[in-house]
C-alpha positions as CSV (number, residue, x, y, z in Angstrom):
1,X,120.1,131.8,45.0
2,X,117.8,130.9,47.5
3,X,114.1,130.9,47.0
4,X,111.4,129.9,49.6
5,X,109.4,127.0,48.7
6,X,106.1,128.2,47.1
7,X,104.0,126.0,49.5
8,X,106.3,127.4,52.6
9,X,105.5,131.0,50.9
10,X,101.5,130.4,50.4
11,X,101.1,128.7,54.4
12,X,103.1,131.1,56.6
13,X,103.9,134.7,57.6
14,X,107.9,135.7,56.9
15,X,109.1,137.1,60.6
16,X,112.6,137.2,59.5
17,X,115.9,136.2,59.8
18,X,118.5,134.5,61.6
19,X,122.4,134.1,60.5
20,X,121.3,131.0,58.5
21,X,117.3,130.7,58.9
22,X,114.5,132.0,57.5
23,X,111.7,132.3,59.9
24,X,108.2,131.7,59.2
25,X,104.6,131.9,61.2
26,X,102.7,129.2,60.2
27,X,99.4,130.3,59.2
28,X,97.5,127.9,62.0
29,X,96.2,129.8,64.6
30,X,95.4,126.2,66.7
31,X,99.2,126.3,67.4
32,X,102.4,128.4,68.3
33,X,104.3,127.2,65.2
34,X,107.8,128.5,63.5
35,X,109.4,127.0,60.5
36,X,113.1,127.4,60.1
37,X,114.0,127.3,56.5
38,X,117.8,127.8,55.8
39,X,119.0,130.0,53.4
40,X,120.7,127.8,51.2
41,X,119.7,126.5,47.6
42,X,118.7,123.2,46.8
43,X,118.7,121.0,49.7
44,X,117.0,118.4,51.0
45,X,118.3,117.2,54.3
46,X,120.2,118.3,56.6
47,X,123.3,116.0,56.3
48,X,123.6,118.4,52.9
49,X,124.2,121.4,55.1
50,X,127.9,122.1,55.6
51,X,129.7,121.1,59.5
52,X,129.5,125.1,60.2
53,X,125.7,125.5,59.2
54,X,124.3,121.8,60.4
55,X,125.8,123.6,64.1
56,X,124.2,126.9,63.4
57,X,120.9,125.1,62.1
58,X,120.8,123.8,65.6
59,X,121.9,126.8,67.3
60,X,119.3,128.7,65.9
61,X,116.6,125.9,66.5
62,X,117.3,125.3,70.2
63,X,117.3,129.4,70.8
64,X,113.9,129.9,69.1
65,X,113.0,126.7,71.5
66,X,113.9,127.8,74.3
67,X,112.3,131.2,74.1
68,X,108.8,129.8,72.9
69,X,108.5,127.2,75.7
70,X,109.8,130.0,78.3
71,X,107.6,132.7,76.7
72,X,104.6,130.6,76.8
73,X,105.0,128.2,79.4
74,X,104.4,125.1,76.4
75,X,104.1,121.6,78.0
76,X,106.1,120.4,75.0
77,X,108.2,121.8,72.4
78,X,107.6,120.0,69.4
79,X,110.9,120.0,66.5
80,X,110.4,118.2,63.3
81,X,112.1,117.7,60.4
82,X,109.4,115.8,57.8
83,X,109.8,116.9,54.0
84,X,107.2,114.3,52.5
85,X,105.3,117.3,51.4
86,X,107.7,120.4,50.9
87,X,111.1,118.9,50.3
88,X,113.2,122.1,50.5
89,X,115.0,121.6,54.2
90,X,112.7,123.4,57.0
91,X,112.2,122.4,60.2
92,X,109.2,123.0,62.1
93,X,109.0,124.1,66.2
94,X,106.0,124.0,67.3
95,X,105.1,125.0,71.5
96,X,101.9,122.1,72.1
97,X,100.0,122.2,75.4
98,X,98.0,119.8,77.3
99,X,94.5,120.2,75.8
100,X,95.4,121.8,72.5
101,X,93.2,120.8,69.7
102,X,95.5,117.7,68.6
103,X,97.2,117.4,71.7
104,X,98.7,114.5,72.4
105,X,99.2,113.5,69.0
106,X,100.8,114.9,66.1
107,X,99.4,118.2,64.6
108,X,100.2,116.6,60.8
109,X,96.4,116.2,59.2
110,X,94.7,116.1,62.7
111,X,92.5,119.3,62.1
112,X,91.9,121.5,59.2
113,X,94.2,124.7,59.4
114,X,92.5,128.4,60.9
115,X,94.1,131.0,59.7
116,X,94.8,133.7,61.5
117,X,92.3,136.8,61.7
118,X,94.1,140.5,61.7
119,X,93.8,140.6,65.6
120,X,95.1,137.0,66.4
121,X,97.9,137.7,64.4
122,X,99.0,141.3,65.4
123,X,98.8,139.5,69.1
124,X,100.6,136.6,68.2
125,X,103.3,138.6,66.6
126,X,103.4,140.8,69.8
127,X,104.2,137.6,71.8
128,X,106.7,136.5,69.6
129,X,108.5,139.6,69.0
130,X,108.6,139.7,73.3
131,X,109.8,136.2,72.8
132,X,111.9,136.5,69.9
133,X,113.9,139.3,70.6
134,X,116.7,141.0,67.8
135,X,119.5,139.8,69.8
136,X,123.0,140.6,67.7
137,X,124.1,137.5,66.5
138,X,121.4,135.0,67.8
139,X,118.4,137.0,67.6
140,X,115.6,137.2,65.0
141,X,116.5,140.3,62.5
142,X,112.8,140.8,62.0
143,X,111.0,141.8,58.7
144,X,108.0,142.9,59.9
């Protein structure tokens, strides 16, 4: 059965899901940041995932992409996949913008994380429920 990591669980919002994802707000109000976590138990990596899912891992990635950088107009899109700390599978997207607080670099232990106030975050989630749309089969089915 699938269980979310309990660091993924302590550091980010649930939004939702996709067909495969879980979606989670990171709880960094420096950055736009999503973490994908698919819903399958125990892996690592994402050579583990089967053919069907590795596809729909990257489906779902390059939708949630799109519609951040488009949405808010990012300089960058930043995808990751890291696991040195958390190793359950989860891949980060992160929108980064020219004069954002770690910007050019990596956002990985450049700042101390601020968490979101009430009002930053019922914002954010505005933008990202304009952004992130429940869409039939590609869209976010949200959770909150």
């Amino acid at each position: 059965m699938f269980a979310l990591h309990p660091r993924l669980a302590a550091d980010t919002i649930v939004l939702g899901d996709f067909p495969l994802c879980r979606c989670l707000l990171m709880n960094d109000a420096q950055y736009p940041w999503l973490i994908l976590v698919p819903r399958r138990d125990n892996l690592r990596e994402v050579h583990e995932l089967s053919d069907a899912d590795q596809s729909q891992l990257l489906r779902e990635s390059s939708w949630v992409s799109q519609r951040l950088a488009a949405q808010l107009d990012a300089t960058k899109m930043n995808v990751a996949n890291l696991g040195n700390v958390v190793d359950q599978l989860h891949w980060h997207i992160i929108a980064r913008f020219q004069g954002d607080p770690a910007w050019p670099g990596p956002v990985w232990g450049k700042l101390p994380t601020v968490p979101y106030t009430d009002e930053e975050l019922m914002e954010t989630l505005h933008i990202l429920k304009a952004a992130l749309p429940t869409d039939g089969a590609t869209g976010l089915n949200w959770a909150i």
